[in-house]
C-alpha positions as CSV (number, residue, x, y, z in Angstrom):
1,X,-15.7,35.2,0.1
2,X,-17.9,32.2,1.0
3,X,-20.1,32.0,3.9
4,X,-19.0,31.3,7.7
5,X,-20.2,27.8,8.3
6,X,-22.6,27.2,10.9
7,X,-22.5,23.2,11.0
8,X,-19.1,24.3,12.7
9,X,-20.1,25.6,16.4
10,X,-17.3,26.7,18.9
11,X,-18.2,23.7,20.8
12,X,-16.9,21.7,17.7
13,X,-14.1,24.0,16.9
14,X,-13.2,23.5,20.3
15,X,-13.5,19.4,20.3
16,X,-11.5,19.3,17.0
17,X,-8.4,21.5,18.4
18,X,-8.2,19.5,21.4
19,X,-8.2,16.1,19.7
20,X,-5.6,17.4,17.1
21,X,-3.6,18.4,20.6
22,X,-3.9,15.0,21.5
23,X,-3.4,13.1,18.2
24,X,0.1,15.0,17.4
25,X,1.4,14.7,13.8
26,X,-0.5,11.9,12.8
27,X,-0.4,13.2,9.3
28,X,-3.8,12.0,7.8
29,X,-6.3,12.8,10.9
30,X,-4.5,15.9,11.6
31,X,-4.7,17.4,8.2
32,X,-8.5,16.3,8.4
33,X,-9.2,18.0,12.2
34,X,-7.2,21.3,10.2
35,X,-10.0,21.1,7.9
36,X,-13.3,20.7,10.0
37,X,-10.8,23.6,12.2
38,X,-10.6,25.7,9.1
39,X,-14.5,25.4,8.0
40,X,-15.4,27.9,10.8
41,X,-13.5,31.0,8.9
42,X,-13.5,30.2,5.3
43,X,-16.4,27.9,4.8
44,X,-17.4,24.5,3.6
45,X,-17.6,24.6,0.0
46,X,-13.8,26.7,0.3
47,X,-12.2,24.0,2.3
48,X,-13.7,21.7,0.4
49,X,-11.9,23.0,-2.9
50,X,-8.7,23.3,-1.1
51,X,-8.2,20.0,0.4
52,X,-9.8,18.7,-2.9
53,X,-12.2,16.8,-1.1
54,X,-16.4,16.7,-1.6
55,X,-18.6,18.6,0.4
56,X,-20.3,15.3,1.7
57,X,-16.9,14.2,2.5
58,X,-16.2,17.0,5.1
59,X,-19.7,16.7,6.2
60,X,-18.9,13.3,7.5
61,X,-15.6,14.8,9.1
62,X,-17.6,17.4,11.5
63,X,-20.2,14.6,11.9
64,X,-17.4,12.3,13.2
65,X,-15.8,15.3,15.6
66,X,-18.9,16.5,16.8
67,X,-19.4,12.7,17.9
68,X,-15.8,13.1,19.5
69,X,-15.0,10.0,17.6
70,X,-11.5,10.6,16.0
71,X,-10.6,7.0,14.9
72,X,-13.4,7.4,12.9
73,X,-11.0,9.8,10.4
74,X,-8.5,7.1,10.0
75,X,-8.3,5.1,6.9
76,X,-10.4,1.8,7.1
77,X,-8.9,-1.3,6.7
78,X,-9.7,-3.4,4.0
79,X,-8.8,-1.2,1.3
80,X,-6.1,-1.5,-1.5
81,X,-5.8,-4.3,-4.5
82,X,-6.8,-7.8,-3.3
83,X,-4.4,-10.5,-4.1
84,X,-4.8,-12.5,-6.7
85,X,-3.5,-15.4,-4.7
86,X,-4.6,-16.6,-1.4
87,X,-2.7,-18.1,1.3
88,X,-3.2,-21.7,0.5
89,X,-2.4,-20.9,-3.4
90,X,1.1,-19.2,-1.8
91,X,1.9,-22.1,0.7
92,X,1.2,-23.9,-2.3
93,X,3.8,-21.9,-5.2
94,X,6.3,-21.8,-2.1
95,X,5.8,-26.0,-1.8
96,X,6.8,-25.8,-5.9
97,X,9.6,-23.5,-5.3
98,X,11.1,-25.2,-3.0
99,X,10.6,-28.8,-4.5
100,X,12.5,-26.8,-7.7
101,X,15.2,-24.5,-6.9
102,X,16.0,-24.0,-10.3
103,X,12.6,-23.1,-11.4
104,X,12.5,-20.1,-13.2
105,X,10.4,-17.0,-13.5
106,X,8.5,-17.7,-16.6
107,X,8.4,-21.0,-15.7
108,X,6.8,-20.9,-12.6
109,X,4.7,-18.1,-14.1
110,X,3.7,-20.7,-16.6
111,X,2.9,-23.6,-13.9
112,X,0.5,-20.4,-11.7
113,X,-1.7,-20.3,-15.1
114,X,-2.0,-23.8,-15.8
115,X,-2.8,-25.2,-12.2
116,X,-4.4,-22.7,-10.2
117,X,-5.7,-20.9,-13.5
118,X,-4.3,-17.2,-12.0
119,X,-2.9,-15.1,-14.6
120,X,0.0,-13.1,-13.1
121,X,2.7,-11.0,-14.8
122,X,6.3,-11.2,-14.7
123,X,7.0,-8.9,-11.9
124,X,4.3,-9.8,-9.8
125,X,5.2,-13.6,-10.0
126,X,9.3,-12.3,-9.1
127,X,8.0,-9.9,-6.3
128,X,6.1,-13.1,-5.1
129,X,9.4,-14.8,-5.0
130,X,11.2,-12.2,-3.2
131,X,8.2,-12.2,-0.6
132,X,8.5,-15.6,0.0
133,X,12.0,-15.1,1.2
134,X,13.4,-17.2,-2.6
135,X,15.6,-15.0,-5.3
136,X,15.8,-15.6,-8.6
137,X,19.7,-15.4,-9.1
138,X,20.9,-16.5,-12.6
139,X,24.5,-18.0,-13.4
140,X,26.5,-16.2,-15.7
141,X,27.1,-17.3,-18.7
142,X,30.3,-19.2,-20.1
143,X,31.8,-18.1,-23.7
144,X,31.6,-20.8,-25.7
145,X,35.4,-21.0,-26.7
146,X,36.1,-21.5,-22.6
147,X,38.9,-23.9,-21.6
148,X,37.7,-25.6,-18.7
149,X,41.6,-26.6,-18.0
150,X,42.7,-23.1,-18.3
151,X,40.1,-21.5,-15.8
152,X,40.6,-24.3,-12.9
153,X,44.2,-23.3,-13.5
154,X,43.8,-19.5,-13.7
155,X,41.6,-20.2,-10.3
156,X,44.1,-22.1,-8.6
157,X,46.8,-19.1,-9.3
């Protein structure tokens, strides 16, 4: 069995279960107050293990609740992939889509590489479609032995 931590007095045990009281079920600093909570019994380095975190890592968690600073165990903004386009670029493929409504996804795939020299794939150029409120609907196709006569009629009846 590992050690009792000592980083971890009552007075921070005590700050921690009253700020995960007050938090609720906010799922990412609660399971991160539970840890700090659960470094007075089983110890730093065991906590660490479970919760598959480094021990620096839940250092900076006591440090944070011995501060009483609990918004500092949220997840900071800013993080997560960068676009590869920025808002001008978008305003900018939006201006082309809607100057071409029958522009198609390679096509406008194509005309993103050649004038604003971004490389994006297939998906991510139609999931840029869809999040600028266009979709990429394709007709379907006519057999080639179609009577145009014959289907107004068929419509008609």
């Amino acid at each position: 069995m590992s050690g009792v931590s000592k980083i971890v007095t009552d007075e921070v045990l005590e700050i921690a279960k009253r700020q995960l009281k007050e938090l609720g079920k906010d799922k990412y600093i609660a399971a991160k107050l539970q840890a700090v909570i659960s470094t007075k019994t089983h110890g730093i380095t065991k906590v660490a293990e479970v919760f598959n975190i480094s021990r620096p890592t839940l250092f900076s968690w006591i440090k944070h609740v011995k501060q009483n600073h609990p918004e500092r165990l949220t997840v900071a903004p800013g993080r997560g992939r960068k676009r590869k386009l920025s808002a001008e670029q978008t305003a900018l493929v939006k201006g082309w889509i809607q100057e071409d409504t029958q522009l198609t996804i390679d096509q406008l795939q194509r005309r993103i590489q050649d004038e604003l020299n971004v490389s994006l794939s297939r998906s991510t150029t139609h999931r840029l479609m869809v999040s600028l409120n266009f979709s990429y609907i394709t007709p379907r196709p006519k057999h080639y032995k179609q009577d145009p006569l014959e289907h107004d009629d068929f419509k008609k009846n």
